[in-house]
Each structure stands twice: as C-alpha cells, then as structure tokens.
PQR file of N, CA, C, O and H, with PARSE charges and radii, in Angstrom:
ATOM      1  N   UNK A   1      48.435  -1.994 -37.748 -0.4000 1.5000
ATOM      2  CA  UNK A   1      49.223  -2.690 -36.765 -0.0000 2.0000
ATOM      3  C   UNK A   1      50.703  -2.551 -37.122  0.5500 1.7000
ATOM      4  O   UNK A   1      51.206  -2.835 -38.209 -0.5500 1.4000
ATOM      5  N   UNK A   2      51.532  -1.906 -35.678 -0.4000 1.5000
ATOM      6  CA  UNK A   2      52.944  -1.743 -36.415 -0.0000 2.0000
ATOM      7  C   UNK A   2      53.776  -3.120 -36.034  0.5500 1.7000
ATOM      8  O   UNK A   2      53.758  -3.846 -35.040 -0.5500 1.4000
ATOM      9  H   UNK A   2      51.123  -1.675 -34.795  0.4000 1.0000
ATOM     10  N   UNK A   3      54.338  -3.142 -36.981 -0.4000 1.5000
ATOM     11  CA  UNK A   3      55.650  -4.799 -37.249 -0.0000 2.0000
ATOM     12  C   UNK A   3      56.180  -5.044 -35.511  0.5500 1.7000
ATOM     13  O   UNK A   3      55.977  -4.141 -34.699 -0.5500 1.4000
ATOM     14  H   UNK A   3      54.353  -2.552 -37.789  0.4000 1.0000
ATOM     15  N   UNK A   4      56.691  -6.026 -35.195 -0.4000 1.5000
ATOM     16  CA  UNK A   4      57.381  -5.580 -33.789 -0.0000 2.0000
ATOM     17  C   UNK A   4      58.759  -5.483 -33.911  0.5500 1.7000
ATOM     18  O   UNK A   4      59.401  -6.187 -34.690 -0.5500 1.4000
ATOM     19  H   UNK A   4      56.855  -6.759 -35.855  0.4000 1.0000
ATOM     20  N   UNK A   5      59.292  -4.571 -33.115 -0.4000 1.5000
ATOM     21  CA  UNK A   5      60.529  -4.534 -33.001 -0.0000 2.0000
ATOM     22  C   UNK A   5      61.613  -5.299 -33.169  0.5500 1.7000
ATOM     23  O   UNK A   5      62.591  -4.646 -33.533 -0.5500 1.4000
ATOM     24  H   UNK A   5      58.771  -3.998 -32.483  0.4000 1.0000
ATOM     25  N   UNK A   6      61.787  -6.385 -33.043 -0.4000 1.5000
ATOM     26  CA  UNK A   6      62.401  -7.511 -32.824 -0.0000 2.0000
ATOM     27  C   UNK A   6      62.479  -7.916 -34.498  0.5500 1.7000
ATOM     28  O   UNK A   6      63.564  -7.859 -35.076 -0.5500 1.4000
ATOM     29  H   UNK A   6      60.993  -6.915 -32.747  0.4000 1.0000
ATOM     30  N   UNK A   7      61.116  -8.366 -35.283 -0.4000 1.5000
ATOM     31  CA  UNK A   7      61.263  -8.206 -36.533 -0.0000 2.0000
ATOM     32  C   UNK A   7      61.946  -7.146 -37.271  0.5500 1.7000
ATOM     33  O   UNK A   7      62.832  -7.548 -38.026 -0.5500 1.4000
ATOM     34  H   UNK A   7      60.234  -8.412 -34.813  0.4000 1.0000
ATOM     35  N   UNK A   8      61.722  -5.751 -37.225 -0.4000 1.5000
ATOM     36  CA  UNK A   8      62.040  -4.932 -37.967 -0.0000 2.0000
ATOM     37  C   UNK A   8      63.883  -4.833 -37.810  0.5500 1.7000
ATOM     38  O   UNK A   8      64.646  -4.401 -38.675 -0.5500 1.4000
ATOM     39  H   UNK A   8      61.003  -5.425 -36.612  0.4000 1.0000
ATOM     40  N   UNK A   9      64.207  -5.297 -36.639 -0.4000 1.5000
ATOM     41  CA  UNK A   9      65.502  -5.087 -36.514 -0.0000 2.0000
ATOM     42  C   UNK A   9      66.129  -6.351 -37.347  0.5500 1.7000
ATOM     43  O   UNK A   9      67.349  -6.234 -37.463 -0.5500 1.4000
ATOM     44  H   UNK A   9      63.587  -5.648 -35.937  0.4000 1.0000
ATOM     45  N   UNK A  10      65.813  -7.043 -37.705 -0.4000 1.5000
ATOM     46  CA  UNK A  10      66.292  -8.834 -38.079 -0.0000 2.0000
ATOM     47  C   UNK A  10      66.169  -8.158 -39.421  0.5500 1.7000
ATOM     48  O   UNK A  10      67.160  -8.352 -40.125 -0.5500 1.4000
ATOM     49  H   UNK A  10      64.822  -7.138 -37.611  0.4000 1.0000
ATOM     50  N   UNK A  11      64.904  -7.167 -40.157 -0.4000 1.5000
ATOM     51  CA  UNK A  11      65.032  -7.287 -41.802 -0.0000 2.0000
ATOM     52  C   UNK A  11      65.827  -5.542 -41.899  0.5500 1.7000
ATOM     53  O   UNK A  11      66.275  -5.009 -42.914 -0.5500 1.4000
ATOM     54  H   UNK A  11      64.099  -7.009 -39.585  0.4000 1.0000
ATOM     55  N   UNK A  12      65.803  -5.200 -41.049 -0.4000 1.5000
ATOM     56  CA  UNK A  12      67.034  -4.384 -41.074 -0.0000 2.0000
ATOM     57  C   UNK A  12      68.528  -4.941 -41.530  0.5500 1.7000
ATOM     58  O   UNK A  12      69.142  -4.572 -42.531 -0.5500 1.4000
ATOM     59  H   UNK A  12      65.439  -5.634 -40.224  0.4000 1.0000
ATOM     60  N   UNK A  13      69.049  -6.114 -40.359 -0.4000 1.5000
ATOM     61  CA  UNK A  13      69.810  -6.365 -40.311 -0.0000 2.0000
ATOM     62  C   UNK A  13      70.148  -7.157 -42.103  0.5500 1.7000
ATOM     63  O   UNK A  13      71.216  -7.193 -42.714 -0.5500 1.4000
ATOM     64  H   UNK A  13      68.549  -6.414 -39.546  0.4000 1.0000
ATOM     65  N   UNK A  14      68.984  -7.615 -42.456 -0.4000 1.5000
ATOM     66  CA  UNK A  14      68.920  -8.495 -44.021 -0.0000 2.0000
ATOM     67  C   UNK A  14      69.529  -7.824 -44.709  0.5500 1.7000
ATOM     68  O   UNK A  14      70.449  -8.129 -45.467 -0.5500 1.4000
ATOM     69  H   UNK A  14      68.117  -7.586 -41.960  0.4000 1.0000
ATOM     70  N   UNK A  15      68.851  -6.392 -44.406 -0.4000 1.5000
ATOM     71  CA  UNK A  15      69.690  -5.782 -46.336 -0.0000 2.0000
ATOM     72  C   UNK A  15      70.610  -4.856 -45.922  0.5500 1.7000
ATOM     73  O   UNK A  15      70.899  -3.876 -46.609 -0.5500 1.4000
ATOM     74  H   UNK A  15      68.103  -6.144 -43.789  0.4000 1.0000
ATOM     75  N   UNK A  16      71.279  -5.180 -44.436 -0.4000 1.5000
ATOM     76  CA  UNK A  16      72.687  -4.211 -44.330 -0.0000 2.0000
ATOM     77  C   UNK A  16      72.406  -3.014 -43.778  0.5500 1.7000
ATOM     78  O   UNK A  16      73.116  -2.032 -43.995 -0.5500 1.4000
ATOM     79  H   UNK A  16      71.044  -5.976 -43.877  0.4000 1.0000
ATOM     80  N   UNK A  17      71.677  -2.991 -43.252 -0.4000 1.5000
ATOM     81  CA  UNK A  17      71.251  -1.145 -42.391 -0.0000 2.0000
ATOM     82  C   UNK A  17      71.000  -0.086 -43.470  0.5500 1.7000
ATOM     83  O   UNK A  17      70.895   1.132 -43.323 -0.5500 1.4000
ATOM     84  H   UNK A  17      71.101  -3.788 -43.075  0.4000 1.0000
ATOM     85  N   UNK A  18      70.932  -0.783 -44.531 -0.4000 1.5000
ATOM     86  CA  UNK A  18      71.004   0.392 -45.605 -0.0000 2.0000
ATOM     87  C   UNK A  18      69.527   0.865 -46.401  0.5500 1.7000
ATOM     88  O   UNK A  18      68.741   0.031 -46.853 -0.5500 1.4000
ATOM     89  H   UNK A  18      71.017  -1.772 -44.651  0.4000 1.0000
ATOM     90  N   UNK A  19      69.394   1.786 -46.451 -0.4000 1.5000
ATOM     91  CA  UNK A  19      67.637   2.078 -46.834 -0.0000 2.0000
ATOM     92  C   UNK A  19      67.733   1.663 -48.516  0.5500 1.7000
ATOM     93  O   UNK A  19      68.473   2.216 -49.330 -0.5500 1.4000
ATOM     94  H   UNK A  19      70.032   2.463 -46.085  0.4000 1.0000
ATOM     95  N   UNK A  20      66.705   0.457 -48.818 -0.4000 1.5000
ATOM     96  CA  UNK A  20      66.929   0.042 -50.171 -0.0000 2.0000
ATOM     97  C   UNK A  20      66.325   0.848 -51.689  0.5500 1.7000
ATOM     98  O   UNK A  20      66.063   0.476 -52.833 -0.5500 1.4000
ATOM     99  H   UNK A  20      66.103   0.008 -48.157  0.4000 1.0000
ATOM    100  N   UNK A  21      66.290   2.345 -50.805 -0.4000 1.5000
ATOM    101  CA  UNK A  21      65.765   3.216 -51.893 -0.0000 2.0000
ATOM    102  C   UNK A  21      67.099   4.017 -52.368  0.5500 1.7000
ATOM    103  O   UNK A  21      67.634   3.821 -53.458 -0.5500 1.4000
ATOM    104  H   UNK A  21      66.503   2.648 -49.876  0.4000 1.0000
ATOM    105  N   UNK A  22      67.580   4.987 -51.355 -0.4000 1.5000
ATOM    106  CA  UNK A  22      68.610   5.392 -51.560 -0.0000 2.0000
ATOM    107  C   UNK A  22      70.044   5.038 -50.992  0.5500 1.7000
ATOM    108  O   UNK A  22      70.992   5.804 -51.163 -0.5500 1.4000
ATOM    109  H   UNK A  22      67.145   5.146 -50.469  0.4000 1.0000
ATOM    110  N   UNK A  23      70.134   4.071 -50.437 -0.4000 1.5000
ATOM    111  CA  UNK A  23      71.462   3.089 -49.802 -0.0000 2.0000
ATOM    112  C   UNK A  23      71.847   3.742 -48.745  0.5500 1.7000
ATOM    113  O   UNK A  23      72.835   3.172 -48.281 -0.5500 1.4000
ATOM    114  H   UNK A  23      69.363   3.450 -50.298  0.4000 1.0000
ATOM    115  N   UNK A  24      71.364   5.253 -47.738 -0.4000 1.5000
ATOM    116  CA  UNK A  24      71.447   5.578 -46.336 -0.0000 2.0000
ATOM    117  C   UNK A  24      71.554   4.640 -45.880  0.5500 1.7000
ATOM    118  O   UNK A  24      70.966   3.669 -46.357 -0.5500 1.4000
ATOM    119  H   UNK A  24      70.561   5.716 -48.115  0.4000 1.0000
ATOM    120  N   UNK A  25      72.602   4.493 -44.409 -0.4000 1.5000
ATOM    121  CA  UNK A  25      72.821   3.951 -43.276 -0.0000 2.0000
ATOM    122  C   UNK A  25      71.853   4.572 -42.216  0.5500 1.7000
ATOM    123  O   UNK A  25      72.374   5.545 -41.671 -0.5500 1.4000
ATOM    124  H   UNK A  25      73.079   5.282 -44.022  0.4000 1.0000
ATOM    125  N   UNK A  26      71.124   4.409 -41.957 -0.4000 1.5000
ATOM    126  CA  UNK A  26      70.128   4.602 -40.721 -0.0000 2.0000
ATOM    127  C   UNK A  26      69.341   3.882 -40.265  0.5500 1.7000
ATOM    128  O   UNK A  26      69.150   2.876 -40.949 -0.5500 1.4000
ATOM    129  H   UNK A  26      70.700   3.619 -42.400  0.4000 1.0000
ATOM    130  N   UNK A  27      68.702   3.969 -39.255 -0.4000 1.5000
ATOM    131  CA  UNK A  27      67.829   2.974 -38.442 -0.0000 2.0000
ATOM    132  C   UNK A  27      66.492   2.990 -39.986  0.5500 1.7000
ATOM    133  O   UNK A  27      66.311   4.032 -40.615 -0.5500 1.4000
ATOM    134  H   UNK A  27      68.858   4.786 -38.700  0.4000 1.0000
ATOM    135  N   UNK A  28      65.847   1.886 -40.281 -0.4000 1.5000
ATOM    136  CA  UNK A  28      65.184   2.037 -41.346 -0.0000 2.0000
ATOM    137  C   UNK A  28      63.667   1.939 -40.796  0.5500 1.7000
ATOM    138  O   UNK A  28      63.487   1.664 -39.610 -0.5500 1.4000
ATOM    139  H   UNK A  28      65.994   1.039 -39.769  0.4000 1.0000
ATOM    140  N   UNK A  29      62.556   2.169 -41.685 -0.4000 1.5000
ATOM    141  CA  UNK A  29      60.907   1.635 -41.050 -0.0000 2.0000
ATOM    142  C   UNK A  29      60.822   0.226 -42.309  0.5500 1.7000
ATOM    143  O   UNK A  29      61.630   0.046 -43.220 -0.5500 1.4000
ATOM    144  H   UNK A  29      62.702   2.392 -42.649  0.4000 1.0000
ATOM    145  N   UNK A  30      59.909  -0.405 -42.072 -0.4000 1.5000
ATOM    146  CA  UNK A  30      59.527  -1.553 -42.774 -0.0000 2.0000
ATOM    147  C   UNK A  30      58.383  -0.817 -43.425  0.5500 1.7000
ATOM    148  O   UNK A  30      57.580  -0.267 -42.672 -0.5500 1.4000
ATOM    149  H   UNK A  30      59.253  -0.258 -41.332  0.4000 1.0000
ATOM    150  N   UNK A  31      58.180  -0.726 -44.932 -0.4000 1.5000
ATOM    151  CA  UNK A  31      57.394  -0.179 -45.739 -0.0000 2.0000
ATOM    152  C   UNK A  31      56.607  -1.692 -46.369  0.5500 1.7000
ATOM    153  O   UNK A  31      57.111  -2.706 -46.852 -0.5500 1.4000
ATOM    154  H   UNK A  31      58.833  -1.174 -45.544  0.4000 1.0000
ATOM    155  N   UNK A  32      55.481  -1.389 -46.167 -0.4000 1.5000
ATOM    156  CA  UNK A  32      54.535  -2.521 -47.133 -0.0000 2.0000
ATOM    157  C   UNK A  32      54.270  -2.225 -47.927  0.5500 1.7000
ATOM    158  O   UNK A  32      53.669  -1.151 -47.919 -0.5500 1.4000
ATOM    159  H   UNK A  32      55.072  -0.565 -45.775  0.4000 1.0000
ATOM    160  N   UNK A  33      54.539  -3.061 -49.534 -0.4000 1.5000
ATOM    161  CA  UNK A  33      54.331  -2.560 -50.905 -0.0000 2.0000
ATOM    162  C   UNK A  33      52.887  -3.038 -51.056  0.5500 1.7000
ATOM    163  O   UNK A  33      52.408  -2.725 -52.146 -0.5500 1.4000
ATOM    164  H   UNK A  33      55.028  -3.933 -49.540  0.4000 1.0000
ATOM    165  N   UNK A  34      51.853  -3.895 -50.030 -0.4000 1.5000
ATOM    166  CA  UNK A  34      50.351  -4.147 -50.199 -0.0000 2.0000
ATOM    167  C   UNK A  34      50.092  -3.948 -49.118  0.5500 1.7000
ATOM    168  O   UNK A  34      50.503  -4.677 -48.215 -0.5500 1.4000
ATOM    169  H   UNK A  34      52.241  -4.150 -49.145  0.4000 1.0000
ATOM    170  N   UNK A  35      49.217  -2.739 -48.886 -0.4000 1.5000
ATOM    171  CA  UNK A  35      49.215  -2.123 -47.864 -0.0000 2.0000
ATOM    172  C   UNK A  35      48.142  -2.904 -47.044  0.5500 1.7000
ATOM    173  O   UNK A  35      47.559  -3.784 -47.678 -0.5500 1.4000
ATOM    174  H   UNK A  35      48.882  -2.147 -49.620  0.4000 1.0000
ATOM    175  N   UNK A  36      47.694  -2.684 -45.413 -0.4000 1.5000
ATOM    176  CA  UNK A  36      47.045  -3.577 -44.682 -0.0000 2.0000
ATOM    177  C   UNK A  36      45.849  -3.891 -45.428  0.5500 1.7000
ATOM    178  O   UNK A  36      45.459  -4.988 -45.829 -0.5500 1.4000
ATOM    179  H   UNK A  36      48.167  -1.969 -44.898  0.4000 1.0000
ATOM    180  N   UNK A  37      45.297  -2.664 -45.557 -0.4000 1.5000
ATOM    181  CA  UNK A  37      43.598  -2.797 -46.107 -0.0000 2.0000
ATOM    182  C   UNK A  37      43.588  -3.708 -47.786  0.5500 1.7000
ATOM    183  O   UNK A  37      42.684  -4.203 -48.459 -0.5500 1.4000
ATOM    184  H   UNK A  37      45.614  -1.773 -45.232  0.4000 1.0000
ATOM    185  N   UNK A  38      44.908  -3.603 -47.941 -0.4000 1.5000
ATOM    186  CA  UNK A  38      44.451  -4.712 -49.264 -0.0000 2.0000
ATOM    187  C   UNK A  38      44.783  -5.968 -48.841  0.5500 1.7000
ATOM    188  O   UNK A  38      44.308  -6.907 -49.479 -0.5500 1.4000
ATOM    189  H   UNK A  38      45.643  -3.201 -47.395  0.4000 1.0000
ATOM    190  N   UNK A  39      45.390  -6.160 -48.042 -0.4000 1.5000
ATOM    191  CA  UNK A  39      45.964  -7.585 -47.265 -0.0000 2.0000
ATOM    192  C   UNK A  39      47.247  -8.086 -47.230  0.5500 1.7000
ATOM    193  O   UNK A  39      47.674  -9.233 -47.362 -0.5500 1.4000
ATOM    194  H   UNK A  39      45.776  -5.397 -47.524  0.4000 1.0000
ATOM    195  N   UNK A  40      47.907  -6.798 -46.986 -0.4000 1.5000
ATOM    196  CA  UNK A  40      49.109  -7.048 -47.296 -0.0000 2.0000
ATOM    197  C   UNK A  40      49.528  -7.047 -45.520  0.5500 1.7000
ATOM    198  O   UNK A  40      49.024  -6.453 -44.567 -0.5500 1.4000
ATOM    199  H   UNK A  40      47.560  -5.866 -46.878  0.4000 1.0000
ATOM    200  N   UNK A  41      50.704  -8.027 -45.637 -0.4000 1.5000
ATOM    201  CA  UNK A  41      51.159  -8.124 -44.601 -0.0000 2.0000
ATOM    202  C   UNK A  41      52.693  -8.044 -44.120  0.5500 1.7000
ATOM    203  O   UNK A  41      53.340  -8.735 -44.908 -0.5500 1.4000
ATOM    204  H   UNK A  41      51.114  -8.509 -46.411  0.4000 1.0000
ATOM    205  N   UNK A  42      53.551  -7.471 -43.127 -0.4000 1.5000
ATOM    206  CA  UNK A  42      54.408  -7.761 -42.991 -0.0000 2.0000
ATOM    207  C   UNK A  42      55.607  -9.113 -42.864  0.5500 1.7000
ATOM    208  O   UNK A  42      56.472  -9.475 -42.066 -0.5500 1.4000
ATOM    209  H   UNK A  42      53.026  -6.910 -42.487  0.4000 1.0000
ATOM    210  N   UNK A  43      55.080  -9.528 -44.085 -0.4000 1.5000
ATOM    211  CA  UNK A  43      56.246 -10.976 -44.300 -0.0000 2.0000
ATOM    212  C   UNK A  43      57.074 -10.373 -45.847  0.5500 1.7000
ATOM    213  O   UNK A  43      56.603  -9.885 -46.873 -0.5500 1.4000
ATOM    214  H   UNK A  43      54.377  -9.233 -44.733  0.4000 1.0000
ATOM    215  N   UNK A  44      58.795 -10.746 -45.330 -0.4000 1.5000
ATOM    216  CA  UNK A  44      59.686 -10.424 -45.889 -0.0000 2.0000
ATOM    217  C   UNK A  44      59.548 -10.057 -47.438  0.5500 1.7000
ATOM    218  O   UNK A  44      60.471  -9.438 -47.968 -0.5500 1.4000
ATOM    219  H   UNK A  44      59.178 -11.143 -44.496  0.4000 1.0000
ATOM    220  N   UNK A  45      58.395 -10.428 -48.196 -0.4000 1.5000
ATOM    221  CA  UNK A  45      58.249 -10.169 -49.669 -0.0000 2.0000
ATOM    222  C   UNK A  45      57.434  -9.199 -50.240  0.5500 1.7000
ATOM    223  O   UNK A  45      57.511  -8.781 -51.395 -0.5500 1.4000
ATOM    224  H   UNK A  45      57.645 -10.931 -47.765  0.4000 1.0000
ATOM    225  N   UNK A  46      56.248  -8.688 -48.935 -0.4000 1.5000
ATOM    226  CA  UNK A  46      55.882  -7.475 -49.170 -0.0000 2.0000
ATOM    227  C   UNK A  46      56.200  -6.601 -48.196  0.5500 1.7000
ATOM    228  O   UNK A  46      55.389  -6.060 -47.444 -0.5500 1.4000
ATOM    229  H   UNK A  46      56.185  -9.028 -47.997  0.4000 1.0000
ATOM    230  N   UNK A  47      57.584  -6.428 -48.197 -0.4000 1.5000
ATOM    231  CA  UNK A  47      58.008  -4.861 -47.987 -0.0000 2.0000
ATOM    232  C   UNK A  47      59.719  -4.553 -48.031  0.5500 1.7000
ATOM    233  O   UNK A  47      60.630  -5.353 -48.245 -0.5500 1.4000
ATOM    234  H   UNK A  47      58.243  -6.868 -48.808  0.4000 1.0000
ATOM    235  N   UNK A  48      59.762  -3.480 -47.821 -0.4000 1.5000
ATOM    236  CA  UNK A  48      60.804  -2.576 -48.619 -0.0000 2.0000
ATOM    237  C   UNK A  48      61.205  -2.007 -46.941  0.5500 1.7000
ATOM    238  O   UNK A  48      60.421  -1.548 -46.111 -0.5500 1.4000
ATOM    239  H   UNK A  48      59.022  -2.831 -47.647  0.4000 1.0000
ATOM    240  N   UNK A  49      62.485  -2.198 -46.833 -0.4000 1.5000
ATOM    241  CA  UNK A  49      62.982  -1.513 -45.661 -0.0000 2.0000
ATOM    242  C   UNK A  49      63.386   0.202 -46.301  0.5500 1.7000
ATOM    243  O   UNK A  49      63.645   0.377 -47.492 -0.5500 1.4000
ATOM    244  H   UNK A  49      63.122  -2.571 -47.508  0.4000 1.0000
ATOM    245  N   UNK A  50      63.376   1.093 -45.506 -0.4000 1.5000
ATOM    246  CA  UNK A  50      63.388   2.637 -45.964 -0.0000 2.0000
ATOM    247  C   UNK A  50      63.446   3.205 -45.003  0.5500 1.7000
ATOM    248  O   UNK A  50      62.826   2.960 -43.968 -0.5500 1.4000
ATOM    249  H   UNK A  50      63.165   0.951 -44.538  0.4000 1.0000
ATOM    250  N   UNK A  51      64.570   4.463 -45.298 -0.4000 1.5000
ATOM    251  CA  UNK A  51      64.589   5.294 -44.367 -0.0000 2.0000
ATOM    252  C   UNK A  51      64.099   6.262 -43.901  0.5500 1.7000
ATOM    253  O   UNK A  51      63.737   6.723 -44.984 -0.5500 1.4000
ATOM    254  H   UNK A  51      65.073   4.662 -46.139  0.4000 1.0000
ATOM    255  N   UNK A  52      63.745   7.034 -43.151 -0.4000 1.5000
ATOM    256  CA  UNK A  52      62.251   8.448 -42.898 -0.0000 2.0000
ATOM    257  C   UNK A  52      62.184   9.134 -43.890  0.5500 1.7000
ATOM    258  O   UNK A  52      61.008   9.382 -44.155 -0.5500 1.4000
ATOM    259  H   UNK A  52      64.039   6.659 -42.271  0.4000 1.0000
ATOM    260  N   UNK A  53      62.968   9.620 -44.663 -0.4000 1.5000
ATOM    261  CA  UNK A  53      62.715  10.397 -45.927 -0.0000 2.0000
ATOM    262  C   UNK A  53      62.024   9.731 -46.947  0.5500 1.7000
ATOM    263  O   UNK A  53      61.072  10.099 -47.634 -0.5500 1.4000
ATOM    264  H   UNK A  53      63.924   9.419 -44.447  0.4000 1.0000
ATOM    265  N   UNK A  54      62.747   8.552 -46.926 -0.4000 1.5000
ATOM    266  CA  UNK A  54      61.637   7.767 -48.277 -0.0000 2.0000
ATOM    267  C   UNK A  54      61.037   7.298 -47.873  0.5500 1.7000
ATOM    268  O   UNK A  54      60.416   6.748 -48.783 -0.5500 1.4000
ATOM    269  H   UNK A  54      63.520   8.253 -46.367  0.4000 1.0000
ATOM    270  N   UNK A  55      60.498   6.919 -46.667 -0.4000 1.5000
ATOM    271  CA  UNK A  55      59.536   6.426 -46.227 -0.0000 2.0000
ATOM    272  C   UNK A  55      58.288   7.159 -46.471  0.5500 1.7000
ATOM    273  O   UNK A  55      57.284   6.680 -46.997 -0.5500 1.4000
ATOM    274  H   UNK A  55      61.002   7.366 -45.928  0.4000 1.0000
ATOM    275  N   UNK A  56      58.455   8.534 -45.984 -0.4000 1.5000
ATOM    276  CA  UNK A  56      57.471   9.758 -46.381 -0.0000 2.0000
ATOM    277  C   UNK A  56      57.335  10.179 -47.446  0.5500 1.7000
ATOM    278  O   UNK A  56      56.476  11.021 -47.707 -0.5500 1.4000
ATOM    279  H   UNK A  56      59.271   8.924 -45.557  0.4000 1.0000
ATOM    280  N   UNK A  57      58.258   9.626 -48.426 -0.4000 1.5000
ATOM    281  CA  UNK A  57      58.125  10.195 -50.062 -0.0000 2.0000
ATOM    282  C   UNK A  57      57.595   9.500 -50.689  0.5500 1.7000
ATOM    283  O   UNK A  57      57.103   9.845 -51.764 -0.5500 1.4000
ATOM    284  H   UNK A  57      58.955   8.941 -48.214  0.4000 1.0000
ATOM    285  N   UNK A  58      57.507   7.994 -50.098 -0.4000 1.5000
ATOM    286  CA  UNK A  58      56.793   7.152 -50.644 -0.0000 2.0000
ATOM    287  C   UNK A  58      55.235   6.847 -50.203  0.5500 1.7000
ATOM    288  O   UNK A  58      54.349   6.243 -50.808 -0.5500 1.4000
ATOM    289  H   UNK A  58      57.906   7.714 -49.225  0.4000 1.0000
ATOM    290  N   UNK A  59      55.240   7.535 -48.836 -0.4000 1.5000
ATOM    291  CA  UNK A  59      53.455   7.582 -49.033 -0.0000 2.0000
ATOM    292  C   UNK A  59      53.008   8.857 -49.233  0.5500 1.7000
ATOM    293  O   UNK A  59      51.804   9.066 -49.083 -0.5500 1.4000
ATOM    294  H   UNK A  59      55.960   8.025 -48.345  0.4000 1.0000
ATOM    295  N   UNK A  60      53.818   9.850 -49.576 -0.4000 1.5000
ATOM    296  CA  UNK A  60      53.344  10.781 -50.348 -0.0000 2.0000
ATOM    297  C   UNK A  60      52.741  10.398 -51.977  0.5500 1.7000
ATOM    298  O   UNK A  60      51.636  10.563 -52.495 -0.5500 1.4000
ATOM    299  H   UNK A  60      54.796   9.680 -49.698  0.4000 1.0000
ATOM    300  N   UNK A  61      53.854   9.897 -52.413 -0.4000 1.5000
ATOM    301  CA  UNK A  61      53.565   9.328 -54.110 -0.0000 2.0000
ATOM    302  C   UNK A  61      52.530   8.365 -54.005  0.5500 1.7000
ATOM    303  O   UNK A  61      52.107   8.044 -55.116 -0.5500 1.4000
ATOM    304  H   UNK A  61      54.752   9.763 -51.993  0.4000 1.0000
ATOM    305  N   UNK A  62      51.848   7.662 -52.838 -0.4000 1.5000
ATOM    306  CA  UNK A  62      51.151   6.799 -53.086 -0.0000 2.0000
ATOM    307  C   UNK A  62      49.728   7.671 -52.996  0.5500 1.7000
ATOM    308  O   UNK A  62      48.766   7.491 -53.743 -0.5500 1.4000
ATOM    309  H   UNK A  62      52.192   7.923 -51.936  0.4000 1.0000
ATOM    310  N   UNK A  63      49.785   8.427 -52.171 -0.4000 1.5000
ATOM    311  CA  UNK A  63      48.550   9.199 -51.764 -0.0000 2.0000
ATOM    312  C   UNK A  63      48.284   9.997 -53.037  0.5500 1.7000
ATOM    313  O   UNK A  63      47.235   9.918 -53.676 -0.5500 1.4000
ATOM    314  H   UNK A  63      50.567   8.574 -51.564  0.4000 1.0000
ATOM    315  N   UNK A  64      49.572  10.961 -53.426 -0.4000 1.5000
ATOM    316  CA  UNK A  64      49.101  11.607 -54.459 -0.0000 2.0000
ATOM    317  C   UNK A  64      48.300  10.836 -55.659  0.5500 1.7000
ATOM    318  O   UNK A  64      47.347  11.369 -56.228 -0.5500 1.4000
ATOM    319  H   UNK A  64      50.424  11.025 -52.907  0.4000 1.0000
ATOM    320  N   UNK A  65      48.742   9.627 -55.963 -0.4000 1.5000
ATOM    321  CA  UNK A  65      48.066   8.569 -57.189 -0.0000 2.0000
ATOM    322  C   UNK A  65      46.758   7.860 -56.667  0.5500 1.7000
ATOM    323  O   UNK A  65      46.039   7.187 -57.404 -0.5500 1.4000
ATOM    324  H   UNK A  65      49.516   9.195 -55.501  0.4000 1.0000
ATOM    325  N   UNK A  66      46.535   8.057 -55.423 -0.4000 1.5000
ATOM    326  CA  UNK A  66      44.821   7.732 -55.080 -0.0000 2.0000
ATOM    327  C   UNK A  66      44.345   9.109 -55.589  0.5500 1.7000
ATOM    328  O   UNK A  66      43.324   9.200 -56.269 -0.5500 1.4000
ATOM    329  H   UNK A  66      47.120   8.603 -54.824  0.4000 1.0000
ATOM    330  N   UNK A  67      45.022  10.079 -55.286 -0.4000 1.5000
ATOM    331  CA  UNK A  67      44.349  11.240 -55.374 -0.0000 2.0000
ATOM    332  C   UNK A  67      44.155  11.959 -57.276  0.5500 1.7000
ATOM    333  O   UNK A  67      43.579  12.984 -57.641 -0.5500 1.4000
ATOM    334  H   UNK A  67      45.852  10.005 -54.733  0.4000 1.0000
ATOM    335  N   UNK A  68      44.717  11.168 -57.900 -0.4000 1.5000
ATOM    336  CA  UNK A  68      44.495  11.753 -59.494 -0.0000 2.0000
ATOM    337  C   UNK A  68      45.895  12.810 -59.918  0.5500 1.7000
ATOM    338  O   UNK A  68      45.972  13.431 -60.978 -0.5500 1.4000
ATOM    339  H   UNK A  68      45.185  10.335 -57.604  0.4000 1.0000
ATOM    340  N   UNK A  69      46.937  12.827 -58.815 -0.4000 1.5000
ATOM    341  CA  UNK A  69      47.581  14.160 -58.992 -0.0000 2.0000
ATOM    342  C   UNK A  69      48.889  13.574 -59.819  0.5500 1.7000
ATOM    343  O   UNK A  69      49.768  14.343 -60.210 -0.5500 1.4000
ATOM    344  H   UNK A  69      46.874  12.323 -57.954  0.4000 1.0000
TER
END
C-alpha cells in the first residue's frame, strides 16, 4: 500500500526537501526501514525520506542481503 500524497509531501516538507541519504533537493519517496510484511508501517519513525537513486540503492542492498550476496 503506497503512503498518500498529502502525507508524503508533509514528511518531505519535515526534513527540508532534502533526501536524508545524500542531502539532494528533489521530490523524495518515503522509504520504510520495517518493511510492510514485517509490520512496518508508514508512521514518521519507520521511514527514511530518499531520493530515486537511493531509494533504488537501497532496495537493491536490501534484496542483495536476503539473497546471501
């Protein structure tokens, strides 16, 4: 289930438009550090605002470490 709009723009607005991986100015995605299937949910403490690059680098690194690599 994706966050709604309205939210994602408000925890955007929290940490400054800035992606809190590498400090980019861009529109950001809301990243969950406990992902749905473990029960993680979109409230402000599990997740990480990020921008498309780290957004994708970071579920790359997550996938690769399910995967043994």
């Amino acid at each position: 289930m994706a966050i709604a709009e309205k939210k994602r723009k408000l925890l955007e607005e929290f940490v400054g438009g800035k992606c809190e991986q590498c400090g980019k100015e861009t529109r950001l995605t809301a990243h969950r550090l406990r992902r749905d299937w473990q029960g993680g949910t979109y409230e402000h403490r599990n997740i990480k605002m990020l921008c498309n690059e780290c957004h994708k680098l970071m579920h790359a690194n997550e996938y690769s470490n399910v995967q043994g690599k």
